[in-house]
N, C-alpha and C positions, 0 to 999 in steps of 0.2 A: 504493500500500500504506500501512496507516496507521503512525500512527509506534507502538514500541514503549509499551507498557500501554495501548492505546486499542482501542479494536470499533470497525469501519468501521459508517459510517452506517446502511449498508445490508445489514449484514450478517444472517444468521437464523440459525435453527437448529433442527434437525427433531429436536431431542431437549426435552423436555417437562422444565424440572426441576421437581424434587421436594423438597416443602419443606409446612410447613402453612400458607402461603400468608394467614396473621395477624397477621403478622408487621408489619403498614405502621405500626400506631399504635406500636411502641417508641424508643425514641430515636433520633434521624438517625444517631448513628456507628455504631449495630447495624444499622439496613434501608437506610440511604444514606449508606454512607459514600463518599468520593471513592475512584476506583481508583487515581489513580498520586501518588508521593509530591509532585508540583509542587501537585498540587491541593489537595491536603491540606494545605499548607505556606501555601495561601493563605489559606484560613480561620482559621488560629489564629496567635495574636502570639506566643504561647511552646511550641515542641517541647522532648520530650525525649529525648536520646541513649542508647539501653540500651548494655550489655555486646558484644552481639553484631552491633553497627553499624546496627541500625535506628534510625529516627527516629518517636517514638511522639507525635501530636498530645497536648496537652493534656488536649481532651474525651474522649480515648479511656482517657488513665491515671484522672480522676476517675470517668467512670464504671465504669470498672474495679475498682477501688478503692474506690468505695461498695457493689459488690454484693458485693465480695469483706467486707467489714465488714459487710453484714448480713446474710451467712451467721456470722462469728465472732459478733454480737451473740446470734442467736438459739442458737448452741451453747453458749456463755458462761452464757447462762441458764439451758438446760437441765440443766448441769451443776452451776450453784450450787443449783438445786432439788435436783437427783437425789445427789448427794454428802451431803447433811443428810438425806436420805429414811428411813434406819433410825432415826433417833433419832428426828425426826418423829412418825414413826409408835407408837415404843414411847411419847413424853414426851405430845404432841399428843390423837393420835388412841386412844391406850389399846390398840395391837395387840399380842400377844406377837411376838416376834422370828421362827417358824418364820409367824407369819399375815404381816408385812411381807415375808419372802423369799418366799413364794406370792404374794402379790401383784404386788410388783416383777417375778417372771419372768410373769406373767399382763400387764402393762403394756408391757414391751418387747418380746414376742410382739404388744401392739400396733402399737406403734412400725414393726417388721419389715413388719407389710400398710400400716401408713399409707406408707411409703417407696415400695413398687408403687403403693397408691391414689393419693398426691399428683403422681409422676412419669407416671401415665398422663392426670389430669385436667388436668396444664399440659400434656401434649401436645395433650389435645384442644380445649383452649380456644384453646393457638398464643401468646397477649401475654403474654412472658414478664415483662414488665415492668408490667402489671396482676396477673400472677399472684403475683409478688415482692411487691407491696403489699399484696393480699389476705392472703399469709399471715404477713407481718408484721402485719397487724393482729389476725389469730387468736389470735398469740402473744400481743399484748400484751394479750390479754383475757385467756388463761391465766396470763398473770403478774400481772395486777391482780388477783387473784379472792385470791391468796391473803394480802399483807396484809390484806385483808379479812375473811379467814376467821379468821387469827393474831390477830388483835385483840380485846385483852380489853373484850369489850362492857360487860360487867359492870361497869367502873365507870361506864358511864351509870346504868346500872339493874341489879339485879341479875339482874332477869327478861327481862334479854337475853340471858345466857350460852348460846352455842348448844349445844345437846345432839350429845355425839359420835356417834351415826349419822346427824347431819347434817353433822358433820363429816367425815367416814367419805365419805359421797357427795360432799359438795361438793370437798373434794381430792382424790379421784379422779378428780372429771369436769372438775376445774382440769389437772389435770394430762393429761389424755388432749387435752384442746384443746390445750395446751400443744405436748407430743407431734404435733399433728396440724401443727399452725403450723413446728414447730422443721424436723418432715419434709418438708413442704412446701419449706422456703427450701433443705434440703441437698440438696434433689434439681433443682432449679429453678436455684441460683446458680450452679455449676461452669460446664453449659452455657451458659448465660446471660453470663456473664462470659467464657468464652473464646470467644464470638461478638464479643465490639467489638475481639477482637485476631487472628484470625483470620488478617486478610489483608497479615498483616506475617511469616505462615510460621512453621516449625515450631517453629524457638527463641522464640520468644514464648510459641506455646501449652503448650511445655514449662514455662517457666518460670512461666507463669499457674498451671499447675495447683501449682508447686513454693509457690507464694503460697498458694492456698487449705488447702493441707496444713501448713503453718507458723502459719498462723490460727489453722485446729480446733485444733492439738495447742497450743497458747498457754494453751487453755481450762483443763486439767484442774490445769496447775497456777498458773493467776490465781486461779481457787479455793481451791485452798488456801491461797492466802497472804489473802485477803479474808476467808474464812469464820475464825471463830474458835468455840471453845470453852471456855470457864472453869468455875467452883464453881458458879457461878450460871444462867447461862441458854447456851441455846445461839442464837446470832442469822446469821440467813442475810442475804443481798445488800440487803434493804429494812433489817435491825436490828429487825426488830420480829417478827418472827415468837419463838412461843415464850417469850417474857417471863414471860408470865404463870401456864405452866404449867411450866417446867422447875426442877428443886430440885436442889441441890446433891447428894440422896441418891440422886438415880437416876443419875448421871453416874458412868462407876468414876475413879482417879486418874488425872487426866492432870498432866502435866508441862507438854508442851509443846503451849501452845494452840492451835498449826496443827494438830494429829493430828487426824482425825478416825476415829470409829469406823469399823472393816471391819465391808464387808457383803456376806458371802459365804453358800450356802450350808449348812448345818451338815453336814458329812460325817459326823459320826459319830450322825447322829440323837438327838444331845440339844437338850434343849428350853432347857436355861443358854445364855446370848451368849456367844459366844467374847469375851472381851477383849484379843488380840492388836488391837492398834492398826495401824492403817496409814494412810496419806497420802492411798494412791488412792480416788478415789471405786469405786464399787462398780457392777460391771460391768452396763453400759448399754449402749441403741441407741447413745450419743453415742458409744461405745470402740470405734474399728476395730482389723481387723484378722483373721490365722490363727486358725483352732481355738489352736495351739499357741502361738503369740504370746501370746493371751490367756490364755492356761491358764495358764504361765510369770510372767508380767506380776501376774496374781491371787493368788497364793500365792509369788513371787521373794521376799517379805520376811520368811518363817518362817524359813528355812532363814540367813538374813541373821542374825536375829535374835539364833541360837545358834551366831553365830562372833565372833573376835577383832573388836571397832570399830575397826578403825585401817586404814588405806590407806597405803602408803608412809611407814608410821613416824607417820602424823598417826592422831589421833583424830576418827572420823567415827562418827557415831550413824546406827545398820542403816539407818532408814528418808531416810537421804539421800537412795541410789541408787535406791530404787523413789522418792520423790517428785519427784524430777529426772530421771527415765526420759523425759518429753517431750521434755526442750530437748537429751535429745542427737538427738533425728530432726529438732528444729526448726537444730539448729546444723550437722545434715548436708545437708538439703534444697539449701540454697543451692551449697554445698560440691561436693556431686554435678550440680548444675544448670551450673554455671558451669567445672567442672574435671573430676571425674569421667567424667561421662559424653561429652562431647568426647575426649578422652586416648584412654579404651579404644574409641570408634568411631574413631580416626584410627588407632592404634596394633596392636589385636587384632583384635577382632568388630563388626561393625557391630549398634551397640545398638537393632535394633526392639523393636518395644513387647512382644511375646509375650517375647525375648530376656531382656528387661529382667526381667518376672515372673520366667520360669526363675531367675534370677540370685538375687532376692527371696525366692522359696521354697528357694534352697539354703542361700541365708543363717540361713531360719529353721531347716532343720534341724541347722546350726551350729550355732546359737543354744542351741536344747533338746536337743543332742549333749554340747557345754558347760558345760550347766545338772549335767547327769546323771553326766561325770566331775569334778566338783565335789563334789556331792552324795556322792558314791563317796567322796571325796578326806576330805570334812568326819568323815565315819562313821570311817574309817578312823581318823581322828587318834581321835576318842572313845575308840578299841574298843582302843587302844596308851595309852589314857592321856595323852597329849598334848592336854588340858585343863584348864579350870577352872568353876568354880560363880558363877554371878548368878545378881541377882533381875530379874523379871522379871512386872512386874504382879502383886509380894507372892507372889510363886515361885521357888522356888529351882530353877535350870535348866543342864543341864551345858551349857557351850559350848565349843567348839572354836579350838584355837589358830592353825587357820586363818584367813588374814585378810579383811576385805572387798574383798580387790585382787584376789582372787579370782574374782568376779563380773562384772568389770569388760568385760571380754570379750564374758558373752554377752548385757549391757545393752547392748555395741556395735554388734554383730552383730546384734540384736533392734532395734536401732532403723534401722539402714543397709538388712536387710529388709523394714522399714516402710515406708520411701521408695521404695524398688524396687518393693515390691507395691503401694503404696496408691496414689499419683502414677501408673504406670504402668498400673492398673487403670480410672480415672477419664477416663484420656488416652483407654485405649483404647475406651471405653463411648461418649466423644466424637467421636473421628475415623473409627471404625467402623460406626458408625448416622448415619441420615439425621436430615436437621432437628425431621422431625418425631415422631423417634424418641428423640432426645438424654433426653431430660427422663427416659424410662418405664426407657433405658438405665442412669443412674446411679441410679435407685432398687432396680434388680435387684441391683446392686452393694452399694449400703446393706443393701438385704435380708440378703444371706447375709452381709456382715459383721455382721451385728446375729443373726443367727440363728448363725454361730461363736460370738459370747459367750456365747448361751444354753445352746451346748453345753458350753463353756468351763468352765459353772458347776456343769452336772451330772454331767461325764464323772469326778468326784472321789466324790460318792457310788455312781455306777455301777460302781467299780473298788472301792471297800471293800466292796459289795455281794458283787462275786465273789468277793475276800480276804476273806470274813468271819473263818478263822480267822487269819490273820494279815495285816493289814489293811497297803495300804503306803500310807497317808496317814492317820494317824490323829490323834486330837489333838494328842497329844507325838509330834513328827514324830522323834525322838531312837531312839525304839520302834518304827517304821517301816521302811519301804522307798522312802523318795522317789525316790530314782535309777532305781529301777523306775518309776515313774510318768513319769519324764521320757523313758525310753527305748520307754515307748508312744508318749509324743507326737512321738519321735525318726522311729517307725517309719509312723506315719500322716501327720508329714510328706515321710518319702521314697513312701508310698504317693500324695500329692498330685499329688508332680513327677514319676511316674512318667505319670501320668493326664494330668496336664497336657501332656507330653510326647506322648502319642499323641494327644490330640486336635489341638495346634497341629501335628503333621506333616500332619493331612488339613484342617487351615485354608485358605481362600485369602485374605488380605489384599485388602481393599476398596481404592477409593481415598483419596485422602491427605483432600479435603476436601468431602463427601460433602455437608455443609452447603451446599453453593453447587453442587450437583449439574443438571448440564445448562446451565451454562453457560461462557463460552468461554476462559475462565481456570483452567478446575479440571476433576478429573474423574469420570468415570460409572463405573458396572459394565465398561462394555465396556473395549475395551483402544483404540479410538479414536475419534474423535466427528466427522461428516464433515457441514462445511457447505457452506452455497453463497450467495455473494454476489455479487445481480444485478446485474448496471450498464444503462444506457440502450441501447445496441448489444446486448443480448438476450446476452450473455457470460455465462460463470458461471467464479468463481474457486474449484477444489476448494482450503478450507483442511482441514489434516486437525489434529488435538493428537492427537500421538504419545504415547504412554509410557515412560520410563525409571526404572531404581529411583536412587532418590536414595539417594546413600551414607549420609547420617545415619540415616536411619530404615529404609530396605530397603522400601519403600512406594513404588507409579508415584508418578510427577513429571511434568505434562501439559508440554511441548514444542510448538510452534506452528511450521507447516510450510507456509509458502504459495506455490507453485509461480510460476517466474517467469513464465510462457508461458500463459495462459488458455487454457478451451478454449470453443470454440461450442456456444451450445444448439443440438440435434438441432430 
């Protein structure tokens, strides 16, 4: 019998796996990597020790770790475009403000097929790591394009200045390559990346994806602190865009030069810019997440806006908490990886992946349950007097002696359902689907998160639509009903987890690692996989891989069963 983590010589196996079979050109620790840790151990001079007592070679954490950086790089970018994109478009391109929100939702309805498009086309080409470079190179042609474009030609000559309906096309067809390149690497890296760690079992691949969601969410706010705005120009990630065209008259007062214009779009059907300032860039493919998450997340900073600034007796300015809304998922991720979610599988329930969702979407409806007796909370003080008057963008505006500690809550809540949904969601698009499935799987994902934000955007004019006479999101939100509006989105995400709930009761959970399907370490559809390995004497040794649920996850665990007594071939 062979020793423990090794396949007999001569062993076979009448089950075919299933994989896209393209796979040979990628790098040795993705298509050949060693099976048992001595061998692995031989290869490389320096291991390293994780958390959860595996030994992770070398070449496994850098290749890990550069796909995992060139999915951040290319979200990073997309982001430092698409945050400057309203001003852009009104300073640059000459758009009125109602033409850039039509466009923008016309572009990220892009973005949502490019995420099918690009995760079906690396499935079918299989090299994932020719595909990774392809679309790194896409990108970086859509990010060249637009210094280029931003560039005052004009002091060469003056009859270089390009005319804006060539401007008009040329950054939109920057920006769609862009968009094509960005979709490509987030549908392509996740799988990709937790393929070279795979076979060191499920706390790795947990934690892999707990990385790649610590990345993305890095983005939204390195941008803001990099992007800046002043009197004078507005300058994105190169410094040159806009120079030449932006004037201190079309800019309204900022104050402070990280704000960046909000770009929402206009609920109350005026054609004037809202100048409510906000942090967040302005809802994109690049923002995951719930209908309600995002709904919440896009407008959290009005209702900020017109209460007391202070937290625990400190003075804190509104747009703190919506501009550091990432780094609290980023500062939970870990948190829940290494502590959380161990404790309550040892302790309570054992956390599978559908579990994990459930959890995610109760949170969120926490989250915008919270928002809504807040909301309630804030109106109340107004309506009793328990108030005072600021200005606010050269207006005078009543606020609330309620504080920003307030809030605090369902920022917590909203980002702790972040993690449980988004991680959990990714995990399960990977461990679920076959090899040559992975890719098309995480862009179905992208998909309908990209297509929540789209709805995110419009379900505010959809609702003042039906409230026309009394409208509960209307300019002056003070004049409103916001709390109404949050206890819609309170009730459509209990309608989620109600749906979600009957479908995962007629689910059946696949096997654990589908990826390496039909062979003799992992497992199939079936519930056992029956080989037979011949020896010289015409013997045959039935090996069977049994199943069991593995308590961490609630998912088969193949087992290896090789009888001590052979029997004779007939």
């Amino acid at each position: 019998m062979a020793s423990p983590g090794e396949t007999p010589p001569s062993l076979s196996t009448s089950v075919e796996p299933i994989g896209d079979g393209m796979e040979d050109n990628e790098p040795e620790v993705d298509a050949a990597a060693p099976d048992t840790r001595s061998d692995a151990e031989e290869n490389v001079t320096e291991d390293i020790d994780a958390i959860d007592g595996e030994t992770y070679t070398r070449e496994t954490i850098l290749n890990t770790a550069c796909i995992i950086f060139s999915d951040f790089t290319a979200t990073f970018i997309a982001f430092a475009v698409i945050s400057n994109i309203d001003v852009f478009g009104k300073e640059f391109l000459l758009y009125d403000p109602a033409d850039v929100e039509k466009s923008n939702l016309i572009v990220n309805g892009v973005d949502a097929v490019f995420f099918l498009l690009t995760g079906f086309l690396t499935d079918l080409y299989g090299n994932s790591y020719k595909v990774m470079t392809l679309y790194s190179t896409i990108t970086l042609v859509g990010t060249l394009i637009l210094p280029l474009l931003t560039f005052n030609w004009s002091v060469i000559d003056p009859s270089c200045s390009i005319p804006v309906p060539i401007r008009r096309i040329t950054f939109y067809t920057a920006r769609i390559i862009l968009g094509f390149g960005f979709a490509g690497i987030n549908t392509t890296a996740p799988p990709f990346a937790i393929r070279q760690i795979e076979k060191y079992g499920v706390e790795g691949i947990q934690s892999c994806f707990h990385y790649i969601y610590m990345a993305r969410n890095c983005c939204p706010n390195l941008c803001s602190s990099v992007q800046t705005v002043d009197d004078e120009n507005v300058e994105l990630l190169s410094k040159s865009a806009l120079k030449s065209t932006s004037t201190a008259a079309d800019l309204p007062n900022v104050e402070d030069p990280s704000i960046t214009l909000a770009a929402t779009v206009d609920p109350w059907g005026e054609d004037s810019v809202d100048e409510t300032l906000s942090t967040e860039p302005p809802p994109t493919s690049t923002s995951y997440g719930t209908v309600e998450v995002s709904a919440v997340t896009n407008g959290g900073d009005r209702p900020a806006e017109r209460m007391k600034p202070a937290v625990f007796g400190m003075t804190v300015a509104p747009e703190i908490l919506h501009r550091y809304l990432p780094l609290v998922g980023i500062a939970l991720a870990p948190v829940f990886d290494i502590y959380v979610f161990p404790y309550i599988s040892k302790n309570f329930i054992t956390l599978t992946m559908p579990t994990r969702i459930k959890i995610g979407i109760i949170l969120t409806t926490l989250s915008v349950l919270a928002a809504a007796i807040v909301e309630t909370a804030r109106m109340m003080f107004i309506e009793r007097g328990d108030s005072f008057l600021q200005e606010i963008n050269n207006q005078t505006i009543t606020t609330s002696n309620l504080t920003l500690a307030s809030l605090i809550p369902q920022y917590v809540l909203m980002a702790a359902a972040d993690v449980f949904v988004y991680i959990s969601s990714l995990e399960f698009a990977f461990r679920q689907s076959p090899r040559s499935m992975q890719a098309i799987a995480t862009g179905i994902f992208l998909f309908y998160a990209t297509i929540g934000q789209i709805v995110a955007i419009l379900i505010v004019p959809l609702i003042n639509t039906i409230t026309t006479d009394d409208p509960w999101y209307p300019h002056e939100i003070n004049d409103g009903h916001l709390n109404y509006y949050f206890l819609v989105l309170t009730a459509i995400s209990l309608t989620n987890l109600i749906m979600f709930c009957l479908v995962e009761k007629f689910y059946k959970a696949l096997g654990q690692f589908l990826s390496e399907e039909g062979t003799i370490n992992s497992t199939t559809r079936d519930t056992t996989i029956s080989t037979q390995a011949m020896t010289a004497d015409k013997t045959t040794t039935n090996v069977t891989t049994a199943l069991i649920n593995d308590p961490a996850t609630g998912l088969p665990q193949p087992v290896l069963h090789v009888p001590t007594t052979p029997s004779t071939v007939d």
